[in-house]
C-alpha positions in Angstrom: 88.0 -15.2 55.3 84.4 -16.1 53.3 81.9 -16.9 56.4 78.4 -14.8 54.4 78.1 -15.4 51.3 75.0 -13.5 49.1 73.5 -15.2 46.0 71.8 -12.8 43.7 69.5 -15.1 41.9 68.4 -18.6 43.5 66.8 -20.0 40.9 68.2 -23.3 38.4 71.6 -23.1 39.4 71.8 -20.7 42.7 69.1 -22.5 45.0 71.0 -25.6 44.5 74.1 -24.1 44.8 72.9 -22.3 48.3 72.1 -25.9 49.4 76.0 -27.0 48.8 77.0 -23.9 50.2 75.0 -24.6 53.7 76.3 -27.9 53.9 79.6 -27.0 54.0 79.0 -24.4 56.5 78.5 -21.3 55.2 76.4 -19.0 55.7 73.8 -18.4 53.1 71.9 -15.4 52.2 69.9 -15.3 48.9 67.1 -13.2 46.6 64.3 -14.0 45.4 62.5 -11.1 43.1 59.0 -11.3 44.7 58.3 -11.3 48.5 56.4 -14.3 48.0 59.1 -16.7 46.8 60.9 -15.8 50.0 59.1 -18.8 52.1 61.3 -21.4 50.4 64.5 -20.2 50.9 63.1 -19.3 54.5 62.6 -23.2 54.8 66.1 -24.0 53.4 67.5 -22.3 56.4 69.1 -19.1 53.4 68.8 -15.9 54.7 66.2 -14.5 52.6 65.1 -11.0 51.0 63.2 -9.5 47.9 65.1 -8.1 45.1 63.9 -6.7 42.0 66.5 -5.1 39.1 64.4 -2.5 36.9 67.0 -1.9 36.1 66.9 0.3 39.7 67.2 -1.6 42.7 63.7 -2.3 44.2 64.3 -4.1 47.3 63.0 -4.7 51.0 66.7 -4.7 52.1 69.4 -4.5 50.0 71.5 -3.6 53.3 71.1 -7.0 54.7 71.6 -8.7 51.4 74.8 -7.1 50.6 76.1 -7.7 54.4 78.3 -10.4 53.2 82.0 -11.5 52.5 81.2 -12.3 49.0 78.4 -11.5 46.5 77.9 -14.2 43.7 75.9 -12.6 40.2 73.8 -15.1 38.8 71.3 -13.4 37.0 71.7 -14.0 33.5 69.6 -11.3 30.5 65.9 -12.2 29.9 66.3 -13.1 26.4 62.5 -12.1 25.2 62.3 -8.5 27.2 65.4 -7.4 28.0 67.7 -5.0 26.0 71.6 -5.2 26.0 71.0 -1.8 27.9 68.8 -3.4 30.1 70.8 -5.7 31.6 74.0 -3.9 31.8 72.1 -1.0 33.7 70.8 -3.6 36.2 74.1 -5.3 37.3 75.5 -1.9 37.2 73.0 -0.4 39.9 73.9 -3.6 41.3 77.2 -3.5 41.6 77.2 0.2 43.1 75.1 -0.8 45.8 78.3 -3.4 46.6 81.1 -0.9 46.1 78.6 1.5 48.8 78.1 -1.6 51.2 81.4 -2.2 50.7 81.1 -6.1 49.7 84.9 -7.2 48.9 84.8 -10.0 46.3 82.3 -10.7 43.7 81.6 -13.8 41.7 80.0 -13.0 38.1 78.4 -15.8 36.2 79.3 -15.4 32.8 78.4 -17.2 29.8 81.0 -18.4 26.8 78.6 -16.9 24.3 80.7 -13.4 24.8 83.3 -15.2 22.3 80.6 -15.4 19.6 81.1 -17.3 16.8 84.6 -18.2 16.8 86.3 -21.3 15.6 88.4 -23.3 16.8 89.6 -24.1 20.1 88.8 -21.3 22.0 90.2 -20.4 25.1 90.5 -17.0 27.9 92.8 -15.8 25.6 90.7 -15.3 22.8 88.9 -12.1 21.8 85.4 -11.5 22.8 83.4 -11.0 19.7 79.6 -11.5 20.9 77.3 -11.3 18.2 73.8 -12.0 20.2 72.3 -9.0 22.8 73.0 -11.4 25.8 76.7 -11.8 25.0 76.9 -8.3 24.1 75.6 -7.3 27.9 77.9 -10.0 29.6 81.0 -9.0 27.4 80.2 -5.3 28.9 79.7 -6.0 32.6 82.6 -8.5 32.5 84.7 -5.6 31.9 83.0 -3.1 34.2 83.0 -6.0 37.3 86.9 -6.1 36.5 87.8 -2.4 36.2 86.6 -1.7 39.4 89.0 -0.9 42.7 86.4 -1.4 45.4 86.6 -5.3 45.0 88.4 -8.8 44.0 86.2 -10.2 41.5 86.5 -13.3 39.1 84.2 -14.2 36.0 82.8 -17.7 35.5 81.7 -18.2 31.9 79.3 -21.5 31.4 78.8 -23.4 28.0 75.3 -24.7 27.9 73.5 -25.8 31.2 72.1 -28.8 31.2 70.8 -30.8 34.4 68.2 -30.7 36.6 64.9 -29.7 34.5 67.5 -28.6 31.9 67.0 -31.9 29.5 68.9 -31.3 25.8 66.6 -33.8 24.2 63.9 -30.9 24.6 66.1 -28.5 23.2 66.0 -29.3 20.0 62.9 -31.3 19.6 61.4 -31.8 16.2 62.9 -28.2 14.7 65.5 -28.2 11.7 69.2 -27.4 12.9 71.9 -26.9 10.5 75.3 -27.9 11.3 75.0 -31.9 12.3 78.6 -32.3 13.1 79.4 -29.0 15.2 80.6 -30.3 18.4 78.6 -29.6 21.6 79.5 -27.2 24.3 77.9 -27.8 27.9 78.1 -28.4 31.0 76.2 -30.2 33.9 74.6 -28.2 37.1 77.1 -30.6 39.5 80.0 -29.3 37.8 79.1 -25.9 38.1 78.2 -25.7 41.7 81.7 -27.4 42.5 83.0 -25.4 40.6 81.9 -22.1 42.1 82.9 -24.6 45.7 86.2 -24.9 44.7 86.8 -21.0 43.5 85.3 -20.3 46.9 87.3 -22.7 49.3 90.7 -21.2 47.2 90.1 -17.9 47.6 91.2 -17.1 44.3 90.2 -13.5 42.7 91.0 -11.8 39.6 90.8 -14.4 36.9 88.2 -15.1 34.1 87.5 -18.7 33.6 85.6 -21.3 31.0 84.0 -23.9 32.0 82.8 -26.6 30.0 82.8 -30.4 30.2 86.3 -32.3 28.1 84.2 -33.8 25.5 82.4 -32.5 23.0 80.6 -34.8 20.8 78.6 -33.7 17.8 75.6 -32.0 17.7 73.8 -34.5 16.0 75.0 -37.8 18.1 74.5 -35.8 21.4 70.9 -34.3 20.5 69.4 -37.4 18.8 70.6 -39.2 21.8 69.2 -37.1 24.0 65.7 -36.9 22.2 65.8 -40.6 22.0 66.3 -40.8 26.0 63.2 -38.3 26.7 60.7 -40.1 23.9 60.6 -37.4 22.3 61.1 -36.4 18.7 64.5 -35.9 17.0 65.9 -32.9 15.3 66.6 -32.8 11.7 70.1 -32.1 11.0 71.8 -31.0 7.6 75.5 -29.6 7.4 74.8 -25.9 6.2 75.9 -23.5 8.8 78.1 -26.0 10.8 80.9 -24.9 13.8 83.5 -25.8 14.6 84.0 -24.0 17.9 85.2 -25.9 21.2 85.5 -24.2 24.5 88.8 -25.2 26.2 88.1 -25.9 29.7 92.0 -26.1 30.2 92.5 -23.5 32.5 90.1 -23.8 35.1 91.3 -27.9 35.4 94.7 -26.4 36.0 94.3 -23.7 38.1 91.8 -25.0 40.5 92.8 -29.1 40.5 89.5 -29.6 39.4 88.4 -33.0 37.2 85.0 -33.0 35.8 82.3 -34.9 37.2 80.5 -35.1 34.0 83.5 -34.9 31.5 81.5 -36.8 28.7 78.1 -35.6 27.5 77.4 -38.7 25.6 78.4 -40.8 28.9 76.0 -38.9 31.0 73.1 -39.4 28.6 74.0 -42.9 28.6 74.0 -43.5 32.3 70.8 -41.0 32.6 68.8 -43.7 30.2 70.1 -46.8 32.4 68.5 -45.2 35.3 65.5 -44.6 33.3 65.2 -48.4 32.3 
């Protein structure tokens, strides 16, 4: 039975997510990677220590952190400093330290950028073909997380995050993007913290899932929009380069009875701009 639950990385998505967590009743512990971001979490009521990947573990506890029922990973590569290398040797180190504290499941936030550029509908099923470092790292610790005996583990692999101080009309903002009528792969914050709830409450190990929201409007409609909404200036699109990639979202609906809070992106935009007038 989950009762501790450790959260390597509270920062967009896991302080929020530790919030949730601790209203429902679990008990939160969570890492910050200096010892003076540890007052907030303090504050929160999380369980809080320092813990610094580089790529060695450089921590004032690790013991206590790991002393948990389950260990969520959400510590995604440093796109400007970090190596492929890098970042694989740091979730590795990581992930010893769990095997020797003998955590037994582990939650890995993923990213769906380990498929590449694929077209098409794109689901679990479909090779891994990552072309950038970040997806290259993921793609590799996916598959050391899984191939290990000393725990259940699952894999979550987001689309785009948006939500929060995430806002896609800054994305894009006055730059030149080929491919106007790609569609759009994202998902909100909301869905992925009940997401990572509803994994939890089921108890439900072993599996890679996608998750992105069930519409996927064109890159063009959604950014403009989006730019519009902030006040800020559009993209300029042409067609060269264009994708037609869409993340299916398929099996994560089906295997965890889970609908979408934010299915369309358009929608959300829409109702974020009403609340703005």
């Amino acid at each position: 039975m989950i009762k501790r639950i450790s959260i390597v990385g509270c920062g967009w998505l896991g302080l929020p997510l530790a919030q949730s967590l601790l209203q429902q009743g679990f008990h939160i512990l969570g890492s910050r990677r200096q010892l003076a971001e540890l007052d907030e979490l303090h504050h929160l009521g999380i369980e809080a220590y320092q813990l610094e990947l580089n790529p060695k573990i450089d921590s004032n506890n690790i013991a206590a952190l790991l002393d948990c029922d389950l260990l969520i990973i959400n510590i995604p590569p440093r796109r400007k400093t970090n190596t492929a290398e890098f970042h694989i040797a740091q979730i590795q180190h990581l992930l010893d330290a769990a095997e020797r504290y003998q955590v037994k499941r582990v939650l890995f936030i993923s990213s769906t950028s380990v498929y590449g550029a694929q077209q098409g509908l794109v689901d679990e099923s479909a090779p891994r073909q990552p072309e950038t470092n970040s997806g290259i790292a993921l793609k590799q610790i996916e598959d050391d997380l899984l191939n290990r005996q000393a725990f259940q583990a699952s894999v979550l692999r987001f689309s785009g995050l948006v939500g929060g101080q995430r806002k896609p009309g800054r994305f894009l903002s006055g730059k030149t993007v080929s491919g106007a009528s790609s569609p759009v792969n994202i998902i909100h914050r909301d869905d992925c913290i009940a997401l990572i709830s509803r994994l939890i409450q089921r108890d439900q190990w072993g599996e890679c899932f996608n998750a992105c929201c069930d519409q996927h409007p064109s890159k063009q409609a959604f950014y403009n929009l989006a730019a519009q909404q902030l006040g800020v200036a559009p993209p300029q699109f042409d067609e060269q380069g264009g994708s037609n990639k869409v993340i299916s979202n398929h099996k994560i609906k089906s295997s965890l009875n889970y609908q979408f809070q934010f299915p369309d992106p358009m929608a959300w935009l829409q109702a974020n701009k009403k609340e703005a007038e």
